[in-house]
N, C-alpha and C positions, 0 to 999 in steps of 0.2 A: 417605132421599135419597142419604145416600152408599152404601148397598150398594145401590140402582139405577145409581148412577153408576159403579158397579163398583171404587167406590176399598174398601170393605171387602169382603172377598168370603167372611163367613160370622162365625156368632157362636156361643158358647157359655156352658150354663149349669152349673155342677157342683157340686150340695148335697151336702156332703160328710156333713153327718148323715143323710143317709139313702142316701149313694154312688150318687147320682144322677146320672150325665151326661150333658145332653141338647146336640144343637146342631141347627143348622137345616140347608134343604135346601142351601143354598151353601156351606156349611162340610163338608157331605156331600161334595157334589162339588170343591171344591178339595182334599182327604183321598184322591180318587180311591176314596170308598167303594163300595158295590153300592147304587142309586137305591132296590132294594125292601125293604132291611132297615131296622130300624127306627130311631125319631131319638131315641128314650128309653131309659134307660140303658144309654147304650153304655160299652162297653171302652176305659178309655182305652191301652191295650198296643195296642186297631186303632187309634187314630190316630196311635201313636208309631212303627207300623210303616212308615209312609207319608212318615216324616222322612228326610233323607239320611244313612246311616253317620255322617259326619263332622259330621253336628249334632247327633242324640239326645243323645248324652253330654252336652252342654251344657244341651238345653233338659230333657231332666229332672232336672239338678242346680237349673236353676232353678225349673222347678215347686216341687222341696221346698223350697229356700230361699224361696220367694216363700209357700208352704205355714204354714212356720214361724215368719216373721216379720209376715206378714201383709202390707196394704197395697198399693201396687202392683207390677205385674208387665210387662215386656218383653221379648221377645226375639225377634233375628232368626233365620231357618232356613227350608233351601231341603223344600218338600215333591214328591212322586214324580205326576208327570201322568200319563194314559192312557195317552199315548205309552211311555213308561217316562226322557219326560226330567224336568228341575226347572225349579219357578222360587221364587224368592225370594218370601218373607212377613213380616210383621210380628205377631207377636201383642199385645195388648195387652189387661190384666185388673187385677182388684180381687179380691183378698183379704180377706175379711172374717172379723172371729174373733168370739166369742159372749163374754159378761162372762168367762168363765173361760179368757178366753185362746187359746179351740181354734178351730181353722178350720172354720166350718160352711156358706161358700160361697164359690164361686171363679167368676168370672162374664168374657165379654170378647169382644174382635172379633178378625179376622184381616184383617191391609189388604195389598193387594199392592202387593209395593215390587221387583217387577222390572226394572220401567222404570228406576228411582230407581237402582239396584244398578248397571245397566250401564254409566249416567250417570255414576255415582261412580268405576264402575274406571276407564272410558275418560278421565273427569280424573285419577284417579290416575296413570294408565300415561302420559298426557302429561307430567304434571309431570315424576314418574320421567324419561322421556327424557327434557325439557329439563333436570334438574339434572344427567344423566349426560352429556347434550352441555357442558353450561355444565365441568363438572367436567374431562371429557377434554380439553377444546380446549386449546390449547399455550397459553404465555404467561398473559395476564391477560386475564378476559373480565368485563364487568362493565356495567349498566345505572343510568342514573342519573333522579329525576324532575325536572319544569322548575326545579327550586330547587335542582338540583344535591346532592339528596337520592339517597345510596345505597339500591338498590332490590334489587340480589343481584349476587355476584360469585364466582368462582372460587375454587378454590387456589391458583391464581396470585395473585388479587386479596389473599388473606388473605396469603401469603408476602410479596409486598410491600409491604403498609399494618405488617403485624407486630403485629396481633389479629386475635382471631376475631370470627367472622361479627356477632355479636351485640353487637360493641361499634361496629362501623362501619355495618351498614344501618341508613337510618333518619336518615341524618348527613350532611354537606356537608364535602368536604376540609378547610375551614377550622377542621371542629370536630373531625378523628381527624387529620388529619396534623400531626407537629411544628414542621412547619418554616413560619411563617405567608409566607411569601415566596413558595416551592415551591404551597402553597396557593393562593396569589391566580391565579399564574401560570398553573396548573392549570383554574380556576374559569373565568377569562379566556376562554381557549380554546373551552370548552366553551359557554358562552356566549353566544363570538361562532358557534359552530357551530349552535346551536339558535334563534338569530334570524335566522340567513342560511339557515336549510334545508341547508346542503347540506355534503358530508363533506370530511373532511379527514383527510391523513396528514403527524403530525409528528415530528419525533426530538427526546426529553424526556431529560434528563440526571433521574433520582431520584436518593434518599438512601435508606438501607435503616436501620431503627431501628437497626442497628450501628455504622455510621457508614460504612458504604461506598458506594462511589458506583455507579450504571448508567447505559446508554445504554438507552434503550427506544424503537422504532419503533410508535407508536402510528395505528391508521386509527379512525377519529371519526363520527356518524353519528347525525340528528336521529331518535329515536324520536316514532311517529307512531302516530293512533289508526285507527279503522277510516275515521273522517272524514277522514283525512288530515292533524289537525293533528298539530304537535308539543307532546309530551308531555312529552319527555326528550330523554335521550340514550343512545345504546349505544356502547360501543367493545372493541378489542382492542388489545392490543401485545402486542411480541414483543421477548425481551433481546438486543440486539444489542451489548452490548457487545463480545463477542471477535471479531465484523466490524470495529466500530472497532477495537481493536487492531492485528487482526490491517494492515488497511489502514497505521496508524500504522507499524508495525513494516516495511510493505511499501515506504512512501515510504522511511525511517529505510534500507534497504538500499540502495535506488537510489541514495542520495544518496551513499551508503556506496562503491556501485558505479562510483560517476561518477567520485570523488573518485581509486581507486584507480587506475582506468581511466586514469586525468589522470597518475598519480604512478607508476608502474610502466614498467617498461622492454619488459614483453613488447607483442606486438601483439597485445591485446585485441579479440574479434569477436562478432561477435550476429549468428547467423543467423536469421529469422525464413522458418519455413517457409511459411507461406501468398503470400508475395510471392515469395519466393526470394532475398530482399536481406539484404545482408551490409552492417552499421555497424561499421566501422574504428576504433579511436582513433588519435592524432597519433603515435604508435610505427611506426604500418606505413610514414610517411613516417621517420621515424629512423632506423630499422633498415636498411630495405629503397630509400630513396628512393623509394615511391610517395605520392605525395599525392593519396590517395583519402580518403575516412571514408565512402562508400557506393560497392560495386559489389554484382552476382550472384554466386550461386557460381561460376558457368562463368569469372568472371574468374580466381576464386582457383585453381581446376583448373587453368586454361591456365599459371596462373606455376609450376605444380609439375614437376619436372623428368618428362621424359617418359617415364623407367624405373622411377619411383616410381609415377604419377600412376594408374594400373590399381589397382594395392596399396591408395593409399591411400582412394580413391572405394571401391573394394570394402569395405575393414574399414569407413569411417564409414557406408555403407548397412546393411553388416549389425546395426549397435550400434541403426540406426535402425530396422529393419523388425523387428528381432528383440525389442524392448522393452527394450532394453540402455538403460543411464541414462549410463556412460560411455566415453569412447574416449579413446586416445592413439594417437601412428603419430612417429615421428621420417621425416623424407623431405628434401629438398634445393629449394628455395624461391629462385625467379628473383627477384634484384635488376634496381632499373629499369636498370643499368647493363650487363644479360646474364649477370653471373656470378652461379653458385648460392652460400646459404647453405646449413648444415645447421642444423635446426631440428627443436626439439620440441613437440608441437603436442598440446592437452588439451581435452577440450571436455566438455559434459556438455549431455545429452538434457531439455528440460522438456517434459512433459506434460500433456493435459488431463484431466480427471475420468473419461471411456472409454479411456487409455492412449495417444491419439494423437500423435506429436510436432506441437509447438506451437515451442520456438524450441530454437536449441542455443548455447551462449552458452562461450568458451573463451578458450587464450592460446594465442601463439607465441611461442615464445622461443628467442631466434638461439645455436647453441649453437657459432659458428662461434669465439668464443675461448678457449672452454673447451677443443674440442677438441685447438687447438693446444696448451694445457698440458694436458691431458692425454695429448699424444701425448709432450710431453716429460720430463712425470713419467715416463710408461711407459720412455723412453728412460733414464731416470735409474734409476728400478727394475731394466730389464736387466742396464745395466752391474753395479749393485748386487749382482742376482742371480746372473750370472755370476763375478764375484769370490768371492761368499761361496763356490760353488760348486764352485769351482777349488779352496778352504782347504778344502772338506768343513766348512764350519760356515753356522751360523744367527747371524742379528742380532736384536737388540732395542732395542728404541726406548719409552720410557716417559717419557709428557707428565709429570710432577708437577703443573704448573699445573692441569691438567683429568682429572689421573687416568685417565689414558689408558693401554692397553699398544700397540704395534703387534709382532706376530709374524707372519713369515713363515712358509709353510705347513711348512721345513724344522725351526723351532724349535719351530713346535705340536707337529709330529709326537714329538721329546724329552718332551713332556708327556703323549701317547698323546691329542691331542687332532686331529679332520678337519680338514682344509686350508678349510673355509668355515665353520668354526665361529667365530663375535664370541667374542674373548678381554676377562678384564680383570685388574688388579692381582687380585683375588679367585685367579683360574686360576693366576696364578704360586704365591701361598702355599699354596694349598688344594693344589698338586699336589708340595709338595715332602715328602720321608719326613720324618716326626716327628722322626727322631733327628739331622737336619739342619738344621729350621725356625728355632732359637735360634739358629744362626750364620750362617746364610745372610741373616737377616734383619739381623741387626748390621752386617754388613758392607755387604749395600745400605744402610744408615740412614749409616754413616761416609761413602760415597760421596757422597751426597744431603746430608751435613754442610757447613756452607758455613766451619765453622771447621776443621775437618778434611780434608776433601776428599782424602778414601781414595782410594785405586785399588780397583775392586772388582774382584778375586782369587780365587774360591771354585770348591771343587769337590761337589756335594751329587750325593743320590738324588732322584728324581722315582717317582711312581707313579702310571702314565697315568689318566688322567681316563676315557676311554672303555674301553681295553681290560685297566688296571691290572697294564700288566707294569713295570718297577720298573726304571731306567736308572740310568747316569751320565752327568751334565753337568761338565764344566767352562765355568767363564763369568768373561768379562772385560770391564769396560767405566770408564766413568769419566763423573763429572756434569757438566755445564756448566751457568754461573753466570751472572748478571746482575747484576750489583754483588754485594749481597752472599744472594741468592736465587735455589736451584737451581732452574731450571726443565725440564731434561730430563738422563736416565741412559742412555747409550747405552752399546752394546757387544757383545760376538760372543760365542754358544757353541758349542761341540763336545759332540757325543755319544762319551763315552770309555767304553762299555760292554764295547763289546769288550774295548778295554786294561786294562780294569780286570780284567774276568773272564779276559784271558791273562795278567794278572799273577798272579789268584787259580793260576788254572792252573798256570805255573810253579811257584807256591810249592808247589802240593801235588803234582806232580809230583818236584821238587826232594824232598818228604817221604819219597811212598810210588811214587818210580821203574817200580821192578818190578813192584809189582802193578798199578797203573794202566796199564802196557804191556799185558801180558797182557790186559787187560782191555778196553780198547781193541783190543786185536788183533781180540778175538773177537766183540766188537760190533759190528767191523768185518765182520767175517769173515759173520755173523749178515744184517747189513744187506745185502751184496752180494750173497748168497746168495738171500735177498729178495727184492732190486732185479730180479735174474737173472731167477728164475721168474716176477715179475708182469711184468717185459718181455714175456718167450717168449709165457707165454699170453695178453698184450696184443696182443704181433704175429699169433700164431694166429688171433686175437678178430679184427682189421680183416681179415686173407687171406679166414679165412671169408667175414665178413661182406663182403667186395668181390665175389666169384666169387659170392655165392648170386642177385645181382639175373638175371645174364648166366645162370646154369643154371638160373633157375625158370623164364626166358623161354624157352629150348629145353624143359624140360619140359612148358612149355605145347603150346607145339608139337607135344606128340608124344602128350600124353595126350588130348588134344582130338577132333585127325583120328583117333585110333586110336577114342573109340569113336561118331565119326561115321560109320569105317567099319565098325563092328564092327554098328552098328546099320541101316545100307546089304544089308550082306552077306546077315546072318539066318541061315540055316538050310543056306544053298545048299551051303557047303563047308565041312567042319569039320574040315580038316587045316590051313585057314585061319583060321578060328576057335581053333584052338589053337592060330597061331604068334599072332594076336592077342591071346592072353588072355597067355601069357609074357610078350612085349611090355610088356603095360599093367600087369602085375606088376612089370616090371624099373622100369618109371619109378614107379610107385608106392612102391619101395622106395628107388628115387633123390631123389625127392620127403623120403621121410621121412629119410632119412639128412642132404636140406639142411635141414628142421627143427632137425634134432639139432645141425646145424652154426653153425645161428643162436642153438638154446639157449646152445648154450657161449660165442658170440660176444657174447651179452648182445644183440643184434637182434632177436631174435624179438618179433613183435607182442601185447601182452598186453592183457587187459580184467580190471583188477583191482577187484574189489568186498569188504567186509566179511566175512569169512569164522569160523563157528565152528565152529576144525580137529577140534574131539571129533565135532559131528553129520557132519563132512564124512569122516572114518576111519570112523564108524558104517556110513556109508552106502554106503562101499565094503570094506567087509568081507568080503562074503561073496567077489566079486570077488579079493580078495585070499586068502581059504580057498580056491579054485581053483586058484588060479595058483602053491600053496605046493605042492599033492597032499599025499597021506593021510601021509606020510612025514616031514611038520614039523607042529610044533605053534603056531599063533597064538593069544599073549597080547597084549590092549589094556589098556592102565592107563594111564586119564583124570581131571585132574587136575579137579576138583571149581569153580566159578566160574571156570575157565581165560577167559580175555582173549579180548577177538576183534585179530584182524588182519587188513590190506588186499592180497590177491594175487589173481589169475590161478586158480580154483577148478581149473578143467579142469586145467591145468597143473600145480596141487601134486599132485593126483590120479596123472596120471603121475608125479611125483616119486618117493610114496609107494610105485607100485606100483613102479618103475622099482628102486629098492631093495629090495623085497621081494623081486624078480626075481634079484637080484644074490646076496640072503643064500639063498636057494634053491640058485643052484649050487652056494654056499660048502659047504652041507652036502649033501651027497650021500649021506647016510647017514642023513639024518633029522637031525631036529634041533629046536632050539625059537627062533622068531623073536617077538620083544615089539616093543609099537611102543607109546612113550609119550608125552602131553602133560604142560606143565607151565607154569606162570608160573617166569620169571626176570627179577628186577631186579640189575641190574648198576652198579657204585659204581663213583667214581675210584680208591678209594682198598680197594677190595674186592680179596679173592685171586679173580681172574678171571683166563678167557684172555687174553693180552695184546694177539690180531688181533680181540676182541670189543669194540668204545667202548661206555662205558659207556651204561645207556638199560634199558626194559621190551622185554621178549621175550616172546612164544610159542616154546615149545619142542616141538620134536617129534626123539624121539629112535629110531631103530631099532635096534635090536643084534639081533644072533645068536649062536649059538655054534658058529659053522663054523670052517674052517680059519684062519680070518685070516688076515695079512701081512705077509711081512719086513719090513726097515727102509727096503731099496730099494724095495719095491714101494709099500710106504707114501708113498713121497715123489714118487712119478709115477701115485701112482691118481687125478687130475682132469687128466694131460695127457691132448688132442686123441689119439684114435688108439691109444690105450695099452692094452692089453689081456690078460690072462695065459691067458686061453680059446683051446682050440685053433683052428687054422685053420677061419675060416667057422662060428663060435659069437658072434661079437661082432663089434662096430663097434670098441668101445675109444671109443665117445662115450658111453657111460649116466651115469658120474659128470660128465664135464666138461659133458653136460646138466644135473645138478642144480647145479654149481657155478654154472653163466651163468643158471639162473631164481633161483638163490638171490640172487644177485648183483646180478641186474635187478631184484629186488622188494625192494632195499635192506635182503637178510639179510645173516647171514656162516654157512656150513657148515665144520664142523670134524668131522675124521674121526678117531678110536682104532684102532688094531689091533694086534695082538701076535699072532703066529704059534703055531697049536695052542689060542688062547683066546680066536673070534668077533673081531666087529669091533662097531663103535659106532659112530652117524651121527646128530649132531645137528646139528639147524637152527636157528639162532635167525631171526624173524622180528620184524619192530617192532609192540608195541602199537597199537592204533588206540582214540583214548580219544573212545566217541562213544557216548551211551546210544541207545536203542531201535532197535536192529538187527536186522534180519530174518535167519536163516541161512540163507547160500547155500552149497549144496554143489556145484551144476555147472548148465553152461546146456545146453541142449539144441536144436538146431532147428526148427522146428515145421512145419504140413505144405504143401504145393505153396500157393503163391498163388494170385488168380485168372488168366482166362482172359485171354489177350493180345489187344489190341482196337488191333493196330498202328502202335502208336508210334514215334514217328520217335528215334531214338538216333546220337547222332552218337560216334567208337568212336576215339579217339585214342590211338595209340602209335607209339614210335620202332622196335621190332622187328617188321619186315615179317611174317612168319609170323605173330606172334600178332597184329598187325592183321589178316591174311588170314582167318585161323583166328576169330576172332571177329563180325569182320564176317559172316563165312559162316554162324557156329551161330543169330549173331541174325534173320538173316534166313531161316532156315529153322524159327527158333523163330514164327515170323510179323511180325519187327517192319520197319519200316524202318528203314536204316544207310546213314549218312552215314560218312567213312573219310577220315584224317587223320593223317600221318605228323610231325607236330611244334604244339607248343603256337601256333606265328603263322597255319600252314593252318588250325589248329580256329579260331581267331577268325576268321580272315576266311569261313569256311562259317557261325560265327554270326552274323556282320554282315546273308549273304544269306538264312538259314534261321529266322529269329525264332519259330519253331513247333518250335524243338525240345524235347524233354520230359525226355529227359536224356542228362548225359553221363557216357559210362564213360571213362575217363582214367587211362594209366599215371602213377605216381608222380613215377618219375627218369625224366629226359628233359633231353635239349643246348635252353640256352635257356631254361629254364623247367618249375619241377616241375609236377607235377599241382594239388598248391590254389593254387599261382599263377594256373595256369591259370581253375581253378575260380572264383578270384576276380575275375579278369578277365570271364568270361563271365556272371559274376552282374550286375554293371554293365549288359552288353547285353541278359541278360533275366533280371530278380529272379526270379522261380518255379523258374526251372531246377533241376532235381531232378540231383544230384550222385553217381556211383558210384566209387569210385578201385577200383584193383587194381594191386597190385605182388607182388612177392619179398624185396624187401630194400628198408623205404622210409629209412634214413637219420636217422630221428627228424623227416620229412617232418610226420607224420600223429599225433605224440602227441611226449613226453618220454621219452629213455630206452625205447623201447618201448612204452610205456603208450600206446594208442589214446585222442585225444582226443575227448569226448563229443560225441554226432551223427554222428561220423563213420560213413561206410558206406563199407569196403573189403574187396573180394573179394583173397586172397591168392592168388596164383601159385604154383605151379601149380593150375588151378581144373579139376573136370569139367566138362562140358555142361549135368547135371542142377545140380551147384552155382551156373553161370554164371545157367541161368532160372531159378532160384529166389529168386539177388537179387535180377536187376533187378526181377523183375516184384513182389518186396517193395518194393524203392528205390520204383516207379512210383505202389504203390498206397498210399504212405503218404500224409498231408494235407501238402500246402506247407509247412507251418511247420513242419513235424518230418524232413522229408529236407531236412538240411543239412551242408555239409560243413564 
């Protein structure tokens, strides 16, 4: 009956003394055997085949265990269907052993328990979820039956009962919780919840088995059957204690706040944004005579004086919209009687949980008497300061009661200490010389004696706290007393540094007269001589540098039109063409000679980047083998890890070659020119040159062994124009060019020469201490941009020509050109042209430089793509020369091909990288 019923679905028989295993048709087919093989001794390996991987192992561990022990046998395991899926089986058998113990049958059914399996997971997997729900929920989750028997409860529940699960389900408060009170009270509730049906939320003060106390917000709830009666109960809570605190704490400030409110002198305000009302305390009637304690803001705006009242609405909206938390604004505040206070006014931003202002709550505080004494402290201070100032001394003022010092910024200064720096008794001892601290100190202590009551009289060493140069003070002052306790040291000093050092002076002049004269004479002599030549080539330095803006502007002029016309002309006349190419020869060589004129001036525009001088000689080597011919000999000796440093590539370049050019005439017979690197560090206290401060260098040194140089020529070879090369061999600018790049790129050049034995030309340049440096030896151009798609360019300059001249090349280059003879016309064509793309813009200009300019116009349209171009920009466009980064400036004098080659670079860079 039950394998018709389908609950066994096959059976088997296996005599093991004669390894017989038979089973029947159903057991066949639940095996997924073949219907036509046979049902008598079969393999038991085919029906094990038919088991799932992950059960065999099992079921024939238990076959032999069940084999060897005899008796009975069960086990679950999923077997493989037609389909090729599983389902779940039971087997169940009898082992039978013979008088001697051995197994000589094994006999049993197969019941299908799939049904049962799926049953059992999907209750397992529920449970699972409800004890991972019950488990996760926050707070305490917990079920009780009508008898107020625990039925299961959380981690929560266990944290707060203070045992585990197993000592509280099963139990009624009254029998796990300690406290039989807390229990009743508990029970109570619950109780009355499960008789009345219906839920309830209550706030429980517990006890924690430690002995501390909680708030719990507990929601309650009749557990019901499928009938709908009540069974139980279920609830949850949640710890709200730090809500009550926090509340506690919240009133506790209010009251805090009322009270203060009530007892303070400022006028206290709450502004509450959502209504826009403003709560007063009784101060704003005190102060101000208004007896208000509620208006709007627009009242408090209207009483602010109306030169303030812009100011200060502006700053307290910004503090507001910008998520500022505070503000202050001092401004002048209408009493009811017309006349302003001065006041300072503090307030502070509250917010809600998305950052929004919710209220702003502050003071005012009328600062209309303090200012008065403070105008007349100030007044008292003047006079103070003016006196001391008259004596040439400083005062001091030291509280004793509160340990106080007060110095003015004239006596700080005596102690090498900043005029805003907080002083205290600490800074007077800490700054006085050792070999004077024992007496100087005695003497203030007799001053400050109330039985003594010194004059304090002393003269000590100080050694400045910030810069630790080493003075003399004299100082005089004297204690005042209050019965019999000093409570202040006052008194003046004088800085007697000088006096002391022309007394030292005398004494040792007074020793060694004569030689100290001489000595001085020629230090003298030394210094003036100095003075002299860095005047001369200082003055030379501005002449240059004034004249080259005015003569690059007419260079422009000439180089431009000449080969607009030169490119007009073509082919037609070429006795024209060769006064043109002269021509744009003479300016070209004019052009180079104002270069030469701004090297030495230290003007010249530089782009200095990291440089390592050994690859950057390597690489112009051969360049320099040319320029020597077969007639000199070039030696390079490179100093092995030499240092990198920060210059202008292009420019040392010329430098190098610039002198090798030089050491070439020198020898005119041939000769050998070396040109070496080297690290040099340089000490204070080092046998160094004495025009070199000490610091790391790069060295690059030249020598030759040419003719070299008298004493005279030695001492004017870097003046402007100087020159011993015949008529029309030289400018007489080569060295005072390398003196003004060496000079601009914060080196020092120092020259050797002795007449009949070569000369010597080293550079010191400054270490640049920076790892992973790329070497750069020179920049280069790169090729045409693209193609010009008519932009509109608006072309400002103060020199008519090279406005003319510009506007003309850009518009035949294809662009459009807007034309503007001063920085106020260019603005007002951008106010009407808002589609301009960019602007080319001289430098120096009346009124207004060029990134004034620039900056102005970037206001009326951020995108605007920015070109300058000058001759001489004044330290306009970098530091010193140095081009500041982003910048894009075309130098004057420029060609046609130079001029479209910028813009249409400037044009086609992205927005955010053409900037000036």
């Amino acid at each position: 009956m039950a394998l018709a019923a389908g609950a066994i679905v096959g059976t088997w028989i296996w005599d093991l003394s004669q390894d017989g295993l038979t089973i029947d048709d159903a057991l066949a087919k639940a095996f997924d055997l073949d219907p036509a093989a046979p049902r008598e001794r079969v393999r038991l390996e085919l029906l094990l085949d038919s088991i799932h991987p992950e059960d065999r192992p099992a079921v024939e561990a238990a076959i032999a265990s069940a084999l060897q022990r005899g008796g009975r046998y069960g086990e679950q395991y999923r077997v493989r269907l037609h389909d090729g899926g599983y389902r779940w089986i039971e087997a169940i058998g009898q082992v039978d052993h013979d008088p001697s113990g051995k197994a000589r049958r094994f006999s049993g059914v197969l019941i299908d328990i799939d049904e049962r399996r799926r049953i059992e997971a999907e209750r397992d997997q529920a449970q699972a979820l409800l004890r991972s729900f019950i488990e996760a929920a926050p707070g305490v989750v917990y079920a009780k039956d009508r008898q107020g028997r625990m039925l299961i409860g959380n981690r929560g529940t266990t944290e707060l009962i203070g045992m585990p699960p197993e000592q509280y389900v099963g139990r009624t408060d009254a029998e796990f919780l300690a406290d039989p009170d807390q229990a009743a009270a508990i029970m109570a509730v619950d109780e009355r919840i499960m008789s009345s049906g219906q839920s309830e939320q209550v706030e429980e003060e517990v006890s924690f088995p430690d002995g501390t106390h909680a708030y719990w917000l507990s929601t309650k709830a009749p557990l019901r059957d499928a009938e709908g009666q009540v069974i139980g109960l279920i609830g949850t809570s949640l710890d709200i204690t730090q809500r009550k605190l926090d509340e506690a704490r919240h009133r506790e400030t209010e009251e805090r706040y009322r009270l203060a409110a009530r007892a303070t002198n400022d006028a206290i305000w709450d502004w509450r944004m959502s209504d826009d009302q403003v709560v007063w305390n009784e101060a704003m009637g005190d102060l101000f005579g208004h007896p208000v304690t509620q208006t709007d803001a627009a009242w408090w705006l209207d009483h602010i004086h109306p030169q303030d009242r812009d100011r200060v609405e502006t700053t307290i909206q910004a503090v507001i919209n910008a998520g500022g938390t505070g503000w202050v604004s001092e401004y002048r505040f209408r009493r009811i009687d017309g006349s302003y206070a001065d006041v300072l006014d503090r307030g502070a931003v509250l917010r809600g949980e998305g950052g929004e202002p919710i209220r702003m709550i502050g003071a005012m505080l009328d600062l209309t008497e303090r200012r008065m004494a403070e105008a007349a402290l100030a007044e008292s201070e003047e006079r103070l300061r003016l006196a001391t100032e008259a004596g040439d001394m400083g005062f001091w003022d030291v509280d004793v009661i509160r340990d106080k010092l007060i110095w003015p910024a004239r006596t700080k200064a005596m102690f090498g200490i900043s005029p805003g720096v907080e002083v205290s008794m600490q800074d007077f001892y800490g700054g006085l010389h050792p070999d004077d601290l024992a007496p100087t100190s005695q003497a203030f202590a007799a001053a400050a004696d109330p039985v003594q009551r010194a004059l304090y009289d002393v003269e000590y060493r100080t050694i400045g706290k910030e810069d630790g140069i080493v003075r003399w003070v004299a100082a005089k002052g004297r204690g005042i007393f209050v019965e019999d306790r000093c409570v202040r040291v006052v008194g003046v000093a004088i800085d007697v540094t000088e006096r002391k050092a022309a007394q030292a002076r005398l004494q040792e002049l007074n020793e060694h007269l004569e030689s100290r004269v001489l000595e001085e004479v020629e230090a003298r002599t030394r210094i003036e001589n100095a003075l002299r030549q860095s005047q001369k080539m200082e003055a030379v330095g501005q002449l240059t540098g004034g004249i080259a803006h005015d003569f690059n502007n007419m260079l422009t002029t000439v180089i431009g039109p000449l080969e607009v016309l030169e490119a007009r002309l073509g082919e037609s006349d070429p006795r024209i063409r060769r006064c043109i190419s002269m021509a744009q020869d003479g300016a070209r060589r004019a052009a180079e000679l104002t270069r030469r004129l701004l090297a030495f001036s230290r003007k010249q525009p530089l782009q200095p980047v990291q440089v390592d001088a050994n690859a950057l000689i390597v690489g112009m080597s051969e360049l320099i083998t040319r320029s020597l011919g077969s007639s000199i000999q070039l030696e390079t000796v490179q100093s092995a890890g030499l240092w990198w440093t920060r210059v202008d590539p292009n420019q040392l370049e010329n430098v190098i070659l610039n002198l090798a050019v030089n050491a070439r005439d020198a020898m005119p017979d041939g000769g050998q020119l070396r040109i070496r690197t080297a690290n040099c560090e340089i000490t204070e206290h080092g046998a160094v040159p004495s025009d070199v401060p000490p610091g790391q260098y790069v060295v690059i040194e030249v020598s030759d062994t040419g003719t070299g140089m008298p004493a005279e020529v030695l001492a004017k070879a870097f003046d402007p124009f100087f020159t011993t090369k015949p008529a029309g061999r030289g400018t007489g600018l080569g060295l005072s060019q390398v003196y003004g790049f060496v000079t601009q790129s914060a080196g020092h050049v120092r020259l050797e020469s002795e007449l009949g034995r070569g000369t010597t030309i080293r550079i010191h340049l400054p270490r640049v201490l920076q790892a992973d440096l790329t070497p750069v030896v020179a920049t280069s151009g790169g090729d045409a941009c693209g193609p010009v798609r008519a932009e509109l360019i608006l072309v400002v300059d103060d020199e008519p020509g090279v406005l003319e001249f510009s506007s003309t090349a850009l518009a035949e280059l294809g662009y459009r050109v807007l034309t503007a003879g001063s920085p106020a016309a260019a603005l007002d064509l951008l106010k009407q042209h808002r589609e301009v793309d960019l602007l080319f813009t001289d430098v120096v200009m009346p009124g207004a430089s060029g990134p004034q300019l620039a900056a102005a116009a970037r206001v009326l349209s951020p995108q605007l793509k920015v070109l300058f171009t000058s001759g001489y920009t004044r330290d306009e466009m970098g530091h010193n020369g140095v081009q500041d980064p982003g910048v894009h400036l075309l130098h004057k004098p420029y060609s046609l091909d130079a001029l479209a080659r910028q813009v249409r670079a400037v044009l086609d860079e992205p927005a955010s990288v053409a900037v000036a």
